[in-house]
C-alpha positions in Angstrom: 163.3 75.0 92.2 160.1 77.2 93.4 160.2 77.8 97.4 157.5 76.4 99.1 157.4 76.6 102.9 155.3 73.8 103.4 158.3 71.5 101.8 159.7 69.1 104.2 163.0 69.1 103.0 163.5 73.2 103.4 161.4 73.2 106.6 164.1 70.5 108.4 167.2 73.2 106.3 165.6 76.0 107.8 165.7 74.3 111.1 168.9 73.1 111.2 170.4 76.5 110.2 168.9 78.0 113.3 170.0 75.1 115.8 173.9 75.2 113.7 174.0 78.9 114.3 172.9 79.1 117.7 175.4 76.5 118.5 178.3 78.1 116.7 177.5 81.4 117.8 177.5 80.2 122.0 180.4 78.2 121.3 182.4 81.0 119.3 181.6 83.8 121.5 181.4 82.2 124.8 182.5 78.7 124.9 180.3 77.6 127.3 178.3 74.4 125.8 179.3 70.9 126.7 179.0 68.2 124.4 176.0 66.8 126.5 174.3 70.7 126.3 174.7 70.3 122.6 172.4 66.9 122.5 169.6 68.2 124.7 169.7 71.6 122.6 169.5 69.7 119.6 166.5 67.5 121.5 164.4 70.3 122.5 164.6 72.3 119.2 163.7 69.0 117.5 160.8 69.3 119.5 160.0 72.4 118.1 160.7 71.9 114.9 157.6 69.5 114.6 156.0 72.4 117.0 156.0 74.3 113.8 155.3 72.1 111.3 158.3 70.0 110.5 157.4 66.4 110.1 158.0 64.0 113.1 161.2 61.8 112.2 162.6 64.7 109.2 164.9 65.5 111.7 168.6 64.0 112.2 168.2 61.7 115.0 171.4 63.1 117.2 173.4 65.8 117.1 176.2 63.2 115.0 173.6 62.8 112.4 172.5 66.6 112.8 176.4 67.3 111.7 176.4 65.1 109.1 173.2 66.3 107.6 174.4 69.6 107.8 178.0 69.1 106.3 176.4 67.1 103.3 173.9 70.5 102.6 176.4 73.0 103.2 178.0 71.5 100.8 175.2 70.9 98.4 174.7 75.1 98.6 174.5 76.9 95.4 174.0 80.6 95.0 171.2 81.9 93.7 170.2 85.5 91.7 167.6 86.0 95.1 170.0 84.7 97.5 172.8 87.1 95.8 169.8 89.8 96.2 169.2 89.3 99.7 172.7 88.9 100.5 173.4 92.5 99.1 170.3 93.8 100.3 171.1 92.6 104.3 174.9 93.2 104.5 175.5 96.7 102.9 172.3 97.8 104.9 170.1 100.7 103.3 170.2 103.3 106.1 171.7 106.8 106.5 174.9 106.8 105.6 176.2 108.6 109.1 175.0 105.5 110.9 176.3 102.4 108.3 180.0 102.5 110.2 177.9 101.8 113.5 177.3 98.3 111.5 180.4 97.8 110.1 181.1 95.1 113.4 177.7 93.7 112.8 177.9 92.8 108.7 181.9 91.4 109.9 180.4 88.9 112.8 177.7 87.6 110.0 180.4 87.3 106.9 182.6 85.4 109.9 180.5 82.9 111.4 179.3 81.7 107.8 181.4 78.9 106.5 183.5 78.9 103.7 181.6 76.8 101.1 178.9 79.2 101.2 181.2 82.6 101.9 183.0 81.4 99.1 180.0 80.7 96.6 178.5 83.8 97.7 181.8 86.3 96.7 182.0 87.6 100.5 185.7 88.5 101.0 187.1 86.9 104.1 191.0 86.5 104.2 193.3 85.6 107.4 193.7 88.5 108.2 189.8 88.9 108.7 189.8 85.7 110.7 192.8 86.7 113.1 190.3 90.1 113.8 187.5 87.9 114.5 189.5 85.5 116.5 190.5 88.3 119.0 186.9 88.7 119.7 186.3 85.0 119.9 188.6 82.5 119.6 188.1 79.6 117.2 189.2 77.0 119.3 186.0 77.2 121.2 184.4 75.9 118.5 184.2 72.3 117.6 185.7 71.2 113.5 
């Protein structure tokens, strides 16, 4: 399939990645969102997702539906050779090698907060061990299954 931004069906994916990983992320590292903070999140970025071009009603109607949605095209994912690209382009960043062990926390958060279908797919290591690390930074029971 040829990417083509104006496509619904990407626009309301690329959507729905931000409003998952901004929920996951809070939750993960701080906790802090109530079930009823997660609905009016997911009701004002709905609102800007048509703000930007997504087309009213392409959107799940609730955050319920939003997870379901999202489950089903996690699972859906499939790797592709620019995906594998960009992966290897963004996590083993191109800078001066004296500075890459200053990112070392930054490419482990991003690998962690990924799910597994797509860690998995994608060939990014991530064992127990890797979760117990991540889990003394944030603890996973903050985060909703």
């Amino acid at each position: 399939m040829r990417y083509d931004a104006a496509d619904p069906d990407l626009q309301v994916w690329l959507w729905a990645t931000i409003v998952d990983t901004t929920i996951y992320v809070n939750r993960r590292f701080t906790g802090s969102l109530a079930e009823e903070e997660i609905e009016a999140w997911n009701a004002e970025q709905k609102r800007w997702a048509h703000a930007t071009g997504v087309p009213e009603g392409a959107c799940p109607s609730d955050y319920a539906a939003f997870r379901e949605y999202f489950a089903s095209a996690v699972e859906q994912l499939q790797p592709s050779p620019d995906s594998v690209l960009i992966i290897n382009a963004l996590l083993p960043p191109r800078i001066a090698l004296a500075l890459r062990p200053l990112l070392i926390p930054f490419r482990f958060v991003t690998v962690g907060i990924l799910s597994d279908t797509p860690r998995r797919r994608l060939g990014l290591g991530w064992s127990q061990r890797s979760e117990r690390a991540l889990s003394m930074i944030a603890p996973p029971g903050l985060v909703p299954s």
